[in-house]
N, C-alpha and C positions, 0 to 999 in steps of 0.2 A: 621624444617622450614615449613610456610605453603605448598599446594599443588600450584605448576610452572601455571601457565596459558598455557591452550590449544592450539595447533600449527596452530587451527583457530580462535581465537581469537585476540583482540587488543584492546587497551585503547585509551585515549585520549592521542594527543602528549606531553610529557613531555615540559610543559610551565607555565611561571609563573603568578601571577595573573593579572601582567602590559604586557603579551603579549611577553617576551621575553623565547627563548627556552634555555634551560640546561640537561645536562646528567647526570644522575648517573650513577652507577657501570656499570661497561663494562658487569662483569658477576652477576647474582643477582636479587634480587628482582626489581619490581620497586620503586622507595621511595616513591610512595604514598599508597603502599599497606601494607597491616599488616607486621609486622614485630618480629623478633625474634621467639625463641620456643616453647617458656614457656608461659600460659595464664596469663593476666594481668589485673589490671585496666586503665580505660581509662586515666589516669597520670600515667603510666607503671611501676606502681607496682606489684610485680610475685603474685601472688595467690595459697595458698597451697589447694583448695578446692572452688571448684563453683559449689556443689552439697546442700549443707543445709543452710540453713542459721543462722548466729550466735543467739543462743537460751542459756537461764539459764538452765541449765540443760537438757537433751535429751527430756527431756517432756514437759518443762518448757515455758514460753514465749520469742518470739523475741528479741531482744536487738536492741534499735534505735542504737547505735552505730556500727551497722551493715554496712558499708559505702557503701562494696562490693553489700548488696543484693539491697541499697537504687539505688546504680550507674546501675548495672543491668538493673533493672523495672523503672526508668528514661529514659534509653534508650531505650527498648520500648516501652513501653507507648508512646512515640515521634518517630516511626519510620515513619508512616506514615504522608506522607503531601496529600493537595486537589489534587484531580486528576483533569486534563482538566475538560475545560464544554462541550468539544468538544473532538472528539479524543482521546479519553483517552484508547482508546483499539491500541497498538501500538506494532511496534517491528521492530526495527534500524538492520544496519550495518555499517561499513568502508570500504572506497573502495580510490579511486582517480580519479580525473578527468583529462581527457588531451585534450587539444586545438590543435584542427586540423588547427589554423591561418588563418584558413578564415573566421573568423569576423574583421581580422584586418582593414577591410575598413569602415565597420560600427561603432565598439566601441570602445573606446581608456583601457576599461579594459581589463587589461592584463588576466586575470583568462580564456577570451574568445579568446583572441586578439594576445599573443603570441603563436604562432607552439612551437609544442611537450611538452608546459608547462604544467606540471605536478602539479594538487593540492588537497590537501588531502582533505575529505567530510568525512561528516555522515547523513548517509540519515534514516529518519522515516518513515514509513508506517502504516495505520491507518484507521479505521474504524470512523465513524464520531458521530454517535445518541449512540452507546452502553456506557456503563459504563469499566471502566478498568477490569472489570471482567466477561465484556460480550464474547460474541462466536465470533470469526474470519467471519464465512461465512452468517453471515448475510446481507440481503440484502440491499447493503447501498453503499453509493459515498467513497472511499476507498484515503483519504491524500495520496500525494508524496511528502515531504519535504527533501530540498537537503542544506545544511549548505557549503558551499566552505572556507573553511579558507585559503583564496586567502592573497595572497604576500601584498596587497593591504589591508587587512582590511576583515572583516565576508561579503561575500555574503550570503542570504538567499532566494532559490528559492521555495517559499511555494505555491505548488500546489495541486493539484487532478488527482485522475483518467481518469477524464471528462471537458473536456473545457470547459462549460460552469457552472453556477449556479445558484441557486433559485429565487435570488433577483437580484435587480439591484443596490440597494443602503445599505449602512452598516445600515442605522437609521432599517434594517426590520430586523436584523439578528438577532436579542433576538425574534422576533416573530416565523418567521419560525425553528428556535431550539426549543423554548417552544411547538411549533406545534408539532413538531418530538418525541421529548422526552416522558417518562413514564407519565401516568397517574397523577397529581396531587394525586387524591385521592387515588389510590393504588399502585400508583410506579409499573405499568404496561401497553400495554407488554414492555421489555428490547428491546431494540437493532431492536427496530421494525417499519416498518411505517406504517403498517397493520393496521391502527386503525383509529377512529373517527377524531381526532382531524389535526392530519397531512392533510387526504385529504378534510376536512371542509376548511384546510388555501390554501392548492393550489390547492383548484379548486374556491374559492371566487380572491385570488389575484393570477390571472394567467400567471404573469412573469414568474411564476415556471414550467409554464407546457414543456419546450424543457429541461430543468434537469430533470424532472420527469421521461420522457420518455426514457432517459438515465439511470437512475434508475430502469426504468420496462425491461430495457434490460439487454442482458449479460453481460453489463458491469457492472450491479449492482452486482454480484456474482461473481469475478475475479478465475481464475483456481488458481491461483500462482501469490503474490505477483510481481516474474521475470515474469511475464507475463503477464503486464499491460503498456499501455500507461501513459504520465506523461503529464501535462499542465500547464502552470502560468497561466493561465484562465483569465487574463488580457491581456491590452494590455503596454506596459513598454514601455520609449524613451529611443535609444543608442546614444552616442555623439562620433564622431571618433575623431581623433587628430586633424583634420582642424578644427573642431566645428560644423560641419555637423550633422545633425539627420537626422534619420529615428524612425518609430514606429513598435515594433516586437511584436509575438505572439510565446513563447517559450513551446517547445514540447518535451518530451521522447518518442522514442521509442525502445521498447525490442527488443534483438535479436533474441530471440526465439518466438518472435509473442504476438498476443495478444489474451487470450483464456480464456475461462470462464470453470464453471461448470454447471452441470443440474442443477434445482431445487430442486432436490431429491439428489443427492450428496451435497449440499447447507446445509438441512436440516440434511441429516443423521450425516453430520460432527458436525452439533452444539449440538448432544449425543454425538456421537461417539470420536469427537475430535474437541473440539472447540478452539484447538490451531492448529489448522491444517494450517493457513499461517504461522504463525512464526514459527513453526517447518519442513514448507519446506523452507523459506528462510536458516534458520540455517542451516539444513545438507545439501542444497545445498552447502554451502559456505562452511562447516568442508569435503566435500567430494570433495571438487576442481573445483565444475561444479558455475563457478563465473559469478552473473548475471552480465548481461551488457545492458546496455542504449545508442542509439548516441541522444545526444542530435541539435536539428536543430529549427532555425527558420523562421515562415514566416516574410517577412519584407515588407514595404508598406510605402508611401510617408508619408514625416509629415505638414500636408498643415491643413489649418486653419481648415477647418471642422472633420477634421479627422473621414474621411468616406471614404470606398471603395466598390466602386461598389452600394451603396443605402447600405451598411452595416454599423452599426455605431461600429466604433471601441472601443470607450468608454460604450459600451453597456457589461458586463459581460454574458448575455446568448444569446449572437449571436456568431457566428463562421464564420469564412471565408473558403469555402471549401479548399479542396488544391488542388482541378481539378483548380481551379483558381487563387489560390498562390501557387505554391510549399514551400514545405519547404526546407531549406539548412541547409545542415549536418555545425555541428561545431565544436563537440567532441565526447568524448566518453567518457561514466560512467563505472569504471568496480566495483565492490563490492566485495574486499576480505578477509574479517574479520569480524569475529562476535565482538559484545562488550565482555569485561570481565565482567562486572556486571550489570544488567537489570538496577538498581536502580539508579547508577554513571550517568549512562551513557543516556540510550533509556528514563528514566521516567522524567530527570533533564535536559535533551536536550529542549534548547530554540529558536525558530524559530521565524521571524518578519520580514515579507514584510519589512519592512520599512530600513533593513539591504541591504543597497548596496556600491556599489563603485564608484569610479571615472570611468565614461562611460556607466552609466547606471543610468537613471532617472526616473520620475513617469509620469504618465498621468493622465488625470482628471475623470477618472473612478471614481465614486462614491465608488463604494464599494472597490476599491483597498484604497483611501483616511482615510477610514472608519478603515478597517484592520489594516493599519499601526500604529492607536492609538490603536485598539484594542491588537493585538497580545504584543503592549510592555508596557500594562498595566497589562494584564491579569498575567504575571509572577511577578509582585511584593506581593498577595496573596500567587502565588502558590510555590513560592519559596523563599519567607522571606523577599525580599526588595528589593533595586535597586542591593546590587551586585552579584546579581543572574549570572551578567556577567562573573564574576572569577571564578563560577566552572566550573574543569578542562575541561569538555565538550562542556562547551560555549567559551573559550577562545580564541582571535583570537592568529592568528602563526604570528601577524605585530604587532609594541611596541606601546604602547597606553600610552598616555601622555595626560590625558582626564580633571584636575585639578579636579573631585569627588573626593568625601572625604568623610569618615565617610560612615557612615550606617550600617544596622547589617548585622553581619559577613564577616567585608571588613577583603580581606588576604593579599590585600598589602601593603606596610609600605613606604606610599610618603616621599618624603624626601623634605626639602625647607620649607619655613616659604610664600611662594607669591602662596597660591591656586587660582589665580585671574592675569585677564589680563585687560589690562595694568601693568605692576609691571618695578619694581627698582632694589627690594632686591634680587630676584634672578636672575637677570641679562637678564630681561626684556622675560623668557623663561617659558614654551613651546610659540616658535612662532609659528604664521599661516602660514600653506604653500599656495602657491600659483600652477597655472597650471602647471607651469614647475617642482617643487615640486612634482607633484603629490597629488596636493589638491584638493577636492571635490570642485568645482566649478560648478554650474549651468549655462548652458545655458539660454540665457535672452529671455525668452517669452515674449507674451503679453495678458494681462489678461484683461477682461473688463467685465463687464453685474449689472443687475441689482440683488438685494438680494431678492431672492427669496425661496420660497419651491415648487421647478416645476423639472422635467425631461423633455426631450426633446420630441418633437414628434415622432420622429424616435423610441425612449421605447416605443413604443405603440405598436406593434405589437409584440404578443406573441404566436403566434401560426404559424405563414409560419415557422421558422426555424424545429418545434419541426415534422411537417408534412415531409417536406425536410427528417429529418433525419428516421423519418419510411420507408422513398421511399427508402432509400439507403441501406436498412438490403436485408442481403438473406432470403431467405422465410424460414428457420428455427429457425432463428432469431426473423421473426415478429410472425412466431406462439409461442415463448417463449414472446416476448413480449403481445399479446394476453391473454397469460395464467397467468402473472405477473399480470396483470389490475388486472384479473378474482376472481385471489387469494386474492390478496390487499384488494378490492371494497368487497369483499364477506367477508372479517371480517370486514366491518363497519358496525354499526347496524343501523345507520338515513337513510332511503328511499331517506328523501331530498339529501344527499349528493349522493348519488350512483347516482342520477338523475342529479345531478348538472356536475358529472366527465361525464357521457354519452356526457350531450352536450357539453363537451369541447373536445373529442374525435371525434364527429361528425365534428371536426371541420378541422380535421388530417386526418383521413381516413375513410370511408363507411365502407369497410368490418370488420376494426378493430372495429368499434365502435358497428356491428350487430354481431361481435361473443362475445364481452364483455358482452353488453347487454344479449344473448343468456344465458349466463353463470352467470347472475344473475336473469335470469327469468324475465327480465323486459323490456318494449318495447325499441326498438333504436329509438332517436330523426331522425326528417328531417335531411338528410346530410344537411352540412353549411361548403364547406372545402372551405378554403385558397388559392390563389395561392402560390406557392414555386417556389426555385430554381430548376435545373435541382439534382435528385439524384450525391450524389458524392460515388463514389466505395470505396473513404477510408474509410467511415464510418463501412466497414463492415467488418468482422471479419472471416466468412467465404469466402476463396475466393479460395481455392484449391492449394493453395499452401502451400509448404511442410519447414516444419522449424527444424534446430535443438531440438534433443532429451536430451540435457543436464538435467542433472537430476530427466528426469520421473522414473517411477517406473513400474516394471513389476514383475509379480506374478507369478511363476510355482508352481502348484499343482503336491504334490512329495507324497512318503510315500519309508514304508523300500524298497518296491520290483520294485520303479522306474529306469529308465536309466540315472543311474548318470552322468556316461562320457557324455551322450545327454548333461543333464543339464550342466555340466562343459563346457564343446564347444558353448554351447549358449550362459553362461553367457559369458565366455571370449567375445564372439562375439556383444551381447547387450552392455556389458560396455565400449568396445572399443570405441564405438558411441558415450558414454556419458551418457547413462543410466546406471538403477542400478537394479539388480537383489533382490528379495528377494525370497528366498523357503517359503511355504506354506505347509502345511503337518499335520496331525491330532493333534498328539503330539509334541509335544519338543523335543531339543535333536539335536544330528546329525544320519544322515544317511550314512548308509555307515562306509569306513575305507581306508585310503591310498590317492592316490592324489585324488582323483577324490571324496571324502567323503564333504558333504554338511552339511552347518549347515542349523537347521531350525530355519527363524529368526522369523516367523508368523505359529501361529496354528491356527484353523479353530474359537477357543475360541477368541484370540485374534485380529487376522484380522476384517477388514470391506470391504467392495466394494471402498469404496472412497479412499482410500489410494493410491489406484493403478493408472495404466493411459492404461495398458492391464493387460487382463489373459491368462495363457497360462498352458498348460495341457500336463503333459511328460509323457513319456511310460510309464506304468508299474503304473502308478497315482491309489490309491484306489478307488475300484468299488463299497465301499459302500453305495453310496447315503445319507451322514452322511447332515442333513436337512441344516447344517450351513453353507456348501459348497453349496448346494442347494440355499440355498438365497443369497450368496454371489455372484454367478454365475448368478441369475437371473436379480439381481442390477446392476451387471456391462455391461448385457448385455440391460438392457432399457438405463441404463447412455452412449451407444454409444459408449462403449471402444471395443478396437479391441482384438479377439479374436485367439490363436492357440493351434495347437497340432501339435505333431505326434507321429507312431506308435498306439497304442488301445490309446490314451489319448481322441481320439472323442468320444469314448464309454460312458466314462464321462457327456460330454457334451449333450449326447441323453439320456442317463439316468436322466438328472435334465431336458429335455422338450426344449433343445436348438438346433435348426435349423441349423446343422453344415454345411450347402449349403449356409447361410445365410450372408448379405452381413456383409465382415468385420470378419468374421472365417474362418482363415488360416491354411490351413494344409501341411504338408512335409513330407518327410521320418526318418528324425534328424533333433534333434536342431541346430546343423549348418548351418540347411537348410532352417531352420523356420527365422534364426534370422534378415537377409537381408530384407524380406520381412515384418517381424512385425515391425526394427524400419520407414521402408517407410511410414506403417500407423501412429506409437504412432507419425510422423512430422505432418501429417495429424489431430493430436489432437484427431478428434470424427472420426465413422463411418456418417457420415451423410446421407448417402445411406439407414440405417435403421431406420433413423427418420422417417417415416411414418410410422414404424410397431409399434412405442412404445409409438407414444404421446397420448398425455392425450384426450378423446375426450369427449361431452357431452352426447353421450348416448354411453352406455356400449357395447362391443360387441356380439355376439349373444354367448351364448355357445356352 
């Protein structure tokens, strides 16, 4: 029989293509997976040989009557379909959502609205500008799509990392992508905004400039997938059961914070491992450390202008702080299941604003309008036709009685002769439900204006929010920000453009715009800033406070002549918390014998800096200054990870040029002594105390 599926893993729920669920075997395969022993054809026929192909003679030529080798290379040769035009760099999980009932006053859907309701999702995570083959840690706005296959019917909560985005109307969204994307003429650089083209579009149309800036911040480099905020970046109407609205703005946030990496860990991952989020979300999940999200929204009057505060709510790159709306908690996301197959599942996964349920409606957001045709057009290319719906991944868990018919690859087998409403012959059915039904019902607005191609005046201000959200970084933040421009603007090669983003920078901050300048050699424009709001603290990420350690990673550098029992009491003690140990050590192998014997899961060959979240250095560690330790050690301590030892393990660390007095290198008598203290820091994420010793500056230091 094939190989069982992994005890982290999970499929799509067993449903059929009309939305109704069924079981197969209690014990057993699933029925949609390969089946039986023996290799077969695709009409399961046994095959005594799928190694040659049928020939006249061992020398001789092919034979078209070869069915086998024709069925084969049919099959692939068509494995691949189009990838995104977007997003096409991704990687899903399974988890559930559960409703904490306290949106029942606002929305009459159930999915938000009933307490303790339980419902199964598949969330995608995603990279925006790369190709399906690009690096994870590039710098880029990072998808959060959440699928709810609610009681109700497909929810789809298609957001971002970032609340806000580029444009403000869908008619720009082919501009600003072909802005982003590869070179026409070289299909370069990948996955990058570093170039001419992108900041020639958003510094001419500067709706973009408060996404951009998001972009030039930490949040463009996310630590870990679990460790990103989530957004519908719109603004959505809920209807409760009276028929009442409100206007909400829907938010994720992680349990374990929200955290980025350096620049230089950004970079080394796309060598070194440019599967480096999808292979933390995975073994986070295959190791039991299950991300989690409470999901909460801000909510706000739904009155004719739908504005709060001079904010225009239909505006997609403005934000309402939450010094001034709080948000309220509604549920909770947890993620326990990897997919069984990338392909089934994470590549054939279809998401569409325009998928909602009864008690949650749309707004006149432009670019939400926009999306809604977009996102459920774009899958009839990429996945064959309209019933893209029926595979197992798209399916809702509610019965669908839709009267489609026909198209390629329908799997379900309608029954009745009346595809069509009004009808006789089938007994006047499927009827329409009504509110008490549980029918999509719209609440009656009122629409009125003139046909126009205009935005409001309130879209005219493109720069107080994006200023606003500079005031609100910690200063380690805005000198990452600072250095993002720096980086950016400095592989464009038009003067005029670099000249152009100055002045829109001038318009944000003074000192930002006189060290970017600085950093290109070219003069800073007159300051020209903005008034803003007051600074809001949530926008920032630093703020000293300490978060679970669920599946970081910590490194002891070990060899034969370490103190193993140290290491054994440490790990015990490290993964107690949640994290996860890995020994580090020259060669491979295990060290040691008996309980207390360590396997090595990283050698100084195989490991990187970035991998980790600290280093730590055990008794007895080798003293040979072997140079791969040496930069390993060097990298993790500019990237701000926290350091320890004890026993001679600081000898180490003086040997490779590292400041063991230095903030953020812990030292103890034993590992069990070290380990209380090191996971306080990895909650802490970075040393940030040693950000001044490491950043980047423009003149070198003395030697």
């Amino acid at each position: 029989m094939p190989p069982k599926r992994k005890p982290d893993q999970s499929a799509p729920k067993t449903v059929s293509a009309t939305g109704v669920g069924y079981t197969g075997p209690e014990e057993g395969r699933d029925p949609r997976a390969q089946a039986g022993e023996f290799v077969t054809s695709p009409m399961g026929v046994r095959l005594p040989d799928t190694d040659h192909s049928l020939k006249a003679g061992r020398r001789g030529p092919t034979l078209l009557e070869d069915f086998h080798l024709r069925e084969k290379i049919n099959a692939f040769d068509h494995e691949r379909i189009p990838e995104r035009v977007v997003h096409a760099r991704g990687a899903a999980a399974h988890g559930v959502f559960t409703a904490y009932g306290t949106a029942g006053n606002i929305t009459r859907a159930a999915v938000l609205a009933e307490k303790d309701l339980q419902t199964p999702v598949f969330v995608r995570f995603s990279t925006v500008l790369g190709s399906r083959g690009s690096a994870d840690t590039a710098r880029d706005t990072r998808g959060f799509a959440v699928k709810f296959y609610s009681k109700e019917g497909n929810w789809d909560l298609v957001g971002n990392n970032m609340p806000v985005f580029f444009i403000q109307d869908a008619i720009k969204f082919p501009d600003i992508i072909h802005a982003g994307k590869p070179s026409p003429s070289r299909e370069i650089p990948q996955a990058q905004s570093a170039h001419d083209s992108f900041w020639d579009f958003v510094t001419l149309h500067t709706e973009a400039t408060h996404h951009t800036i998001w972009n030039m911040s930490d949040r463009g480099i996310p630590r870990s997938f679990r460790m990103m905020e989530g957004f519908g970046v719109h603004t959505f109407r809920l209807v409760n059961e009276a028929r009442d609205t409100v206007l909400v703005q829907f938010k994720w946030t992680p349990k374990l914070g929200v955290h980025s990496l350096t620049w230089e860990e950004a970079q080394l991952a796309m060598g070194a491992d440019p599967d480096f989020h999808r292979r933390d979300l995975a073994d986070a999940i295959e190791a039991g450390a299950f991300p989690e999200w409470e999901l909460g929204v801000q909510v706000f009057p739904d009155n004719d202008e739908q504005m709060y505060e001079g904010i225009d709510l239909l505006d997609p790159t403005k934000i309402v702080p939450e010094e001034m709306v709080p948000v309220q908690p509604i549920g909770k996301l947890v993620l326990n299941a990897n997919p069984t197959n990338y392909f089934a599942e994470t590549e054939q996964v279809a998401f569409n604003t325009g998928h909602v349920v009864p008690g949650i409606e749309f707004t006149n957001d432009p670019l939400l309008q926009g999306r809604n045709f977009s996102y459920l057009d774009t899958q009839l290319t990429r996945l064959g036709g309209p019933n893209w719906r029926q595979i197992p991944i798209n399916r809702p868990h509610a019965p669908v009685n839709d009267n489609h018919r026909d198209g390629f690859m329908q799997q379900g087998i309608p029954e009745g002769d009346a595809p069509y409403l009004p009808n006789w012959v089938d007994g006047g059915e499927p009827v329409p439900a009504d509110w008490e039904h549980g029918g999509y019902v719209n609440v009656p607005r009122h629409v009125e204006g003139d046909v126009v191609r205009e935005s409001q005046s309130s879209f005219e201000d493109h720069f107080s929010q994006a200023a606003m959200f500079y005031a609100s970084l910690s200063h380690p933040e805005q000198v990452h920000v600072t250095e993002a421009y720096a980086f950016e603007l400095g592989k464009v090669y038009e003067k005029e453009i670099k000249e152009r983003a100055l002045t829109v920078l001038a318009k944000i901050d003074t000192e930002l715009c006189r060290a970017v300048a600085a950093g290109l050699g070219l003069p800073a424009p007159e300051p020209d800033l903005v008034d803003h709001l007051d600074p809001s603290p949530a926008l920032a990420q630093v703020t000293g406070e300490t978060y679970p350690v669920d599946g970081r990673q910590v490194a002891v550098i070990a060899g034969p002549d370490a103190d193993l029992a140290g290491i054994a009491a440490f790990r015990e003690a490290v993964e107690s918390a949640g994290a996860q140990v890995k020994v580090l050590a020259p060669v491979g192998g295990e060290l040691g014998s008996g309980a207390d014997a360590q396997v090595v899961e990283r050698t100084y060959v195989t490991a990187r800096s970035i991998e980790f979240d600290a280093v730590v250095v055990a008794d007895g560690a080798p003293k040979e200054k072997d140079i791969k330790a040496v930069v390993l050690l060097h990298e993790a301590f500019r990237q701000l990870k926290a350091f320890g030892t004890w026993g001679d393990g600081a000898e180490v660390l003086t040997a490779a040029g590292i400041d063991t007095t230095g903030p953020g290198v812990l030292a103890a008598d034993s590992g069990a002594a070290l380990a209380a203290d090191l996971v306080a820091a990895l909650g802490q994420h970075k040393v940030w105390d040693r950000a001044p010793l490491v950043t980047s500056s423009a003149v070198p230091p003395a030697a």
